[in-house]
N, C-alpha and C positions, 0 to 999 in steps of 0.2 A: 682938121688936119687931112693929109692927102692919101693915100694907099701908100704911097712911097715913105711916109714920113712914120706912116704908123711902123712899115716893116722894121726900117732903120732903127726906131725903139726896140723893138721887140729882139732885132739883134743885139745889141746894148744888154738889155735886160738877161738873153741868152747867153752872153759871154762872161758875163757875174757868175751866173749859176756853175759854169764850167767848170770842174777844179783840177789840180794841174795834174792828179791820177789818172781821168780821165784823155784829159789834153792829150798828156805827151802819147796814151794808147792811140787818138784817134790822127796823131800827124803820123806815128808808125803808117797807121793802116794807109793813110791817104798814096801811100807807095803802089797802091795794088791802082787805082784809078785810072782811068783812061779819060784826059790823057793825066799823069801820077805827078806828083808833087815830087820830086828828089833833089838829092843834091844840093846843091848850096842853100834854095829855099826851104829844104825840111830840115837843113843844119841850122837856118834862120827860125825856121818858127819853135825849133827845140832848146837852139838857145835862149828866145826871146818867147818866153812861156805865158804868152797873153791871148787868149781864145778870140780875142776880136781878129786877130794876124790871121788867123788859121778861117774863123767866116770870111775874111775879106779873100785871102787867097782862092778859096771855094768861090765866090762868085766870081771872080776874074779868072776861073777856068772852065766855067760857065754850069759849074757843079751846083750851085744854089744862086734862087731871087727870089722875088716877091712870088713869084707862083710855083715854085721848083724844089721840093725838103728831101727828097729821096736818099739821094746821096747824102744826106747833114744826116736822116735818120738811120738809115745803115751804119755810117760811123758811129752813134751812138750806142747803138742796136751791138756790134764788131765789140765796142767799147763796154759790155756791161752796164750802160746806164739809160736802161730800159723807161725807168720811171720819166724819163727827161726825152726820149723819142718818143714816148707816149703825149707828154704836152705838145712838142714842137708839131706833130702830126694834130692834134685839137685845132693848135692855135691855126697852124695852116688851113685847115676846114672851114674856122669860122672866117677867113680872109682879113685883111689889111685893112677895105674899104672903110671902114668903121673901125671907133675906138671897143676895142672889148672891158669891163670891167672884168675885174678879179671876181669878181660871183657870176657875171656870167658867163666867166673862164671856168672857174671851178664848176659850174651845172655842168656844163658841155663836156667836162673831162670825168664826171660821174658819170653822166646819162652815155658816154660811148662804154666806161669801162664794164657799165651793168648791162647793156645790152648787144655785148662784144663786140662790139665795133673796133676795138684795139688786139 
C-alpha cells in the first residue's frame, strides 16, 4: 500500500475514535485558525457531527496531510483529549510509508510515553 493510502486509513480509523463531545469542542475551536472555519461551514460540520467532515475540511485549508498533525493535535490537545494527540503525534513519527501493526503501534506509544517524548 502507498504512504497516501496508509494515511487515508488511519484517518478513517481517527475519525471512529472521535466522539461527538470532543467533535463539536474542537469545530468550536477551529474559529480561532488561520485562516478559521466559520460560518456556514462550522454551522455545517456542527450540524452534520461526523469527524471525518471536520479532517477533510482541515486538509482542504491546508491545516493537516500526510506529513502535517500540528494543528489536528492542538485541537485535540484545546479539546481535553490528550490521550488521542498523544497517538496521532506516535502515529505521525512513525510515518505512513509502511503499514504499522497495532503492537508496533502500541511499543512506540509506550517507549515515547516512558521516556517523555510526549
Amino acid at each position: 500500500m502507498s504512504a497516501f493510502d496508509n494515511y487515508k486509513i488511519y484517518l478513517v480509523q481517527l475519525a471512529d475514535d472521535i466522539t461527538n463531545n470532543f467533535y463539536t469542542k474542537m469545530v468550536h475551536l477551529c474559529g480561532a485558525l488561520k485562516p478559521p472555519l466559520r460560518g456556514r461551514e462550522r454551522d455545517y460540520l456542527l450540524n452534520n457531527p461526523e469527524p471525518m467532515n471536520l479532517l477533510k475540511k482541515l486538509e482542504d485549508y491546508g491545516h493537516l496531510s500526510r506529513v502535517k498533525c500540528d494543528v489536528l493535535v492542538g485541537l485535540l490537545e484545546k479539546a481535553d483529549f490528550h490521550d488521542m494527540a498523544n497517538q496521532v503525534r506516535v502515529r505521525y513519527r512513525l510515518g505512513f510509508d509502511r503499514e504499522v501493526s497495532d503492537d508496533d503501534f502500541q511499543r512506540a506509544l509506550q517507549y515515547e510515553e516512558q521516556n517523555g517524548g510526549l
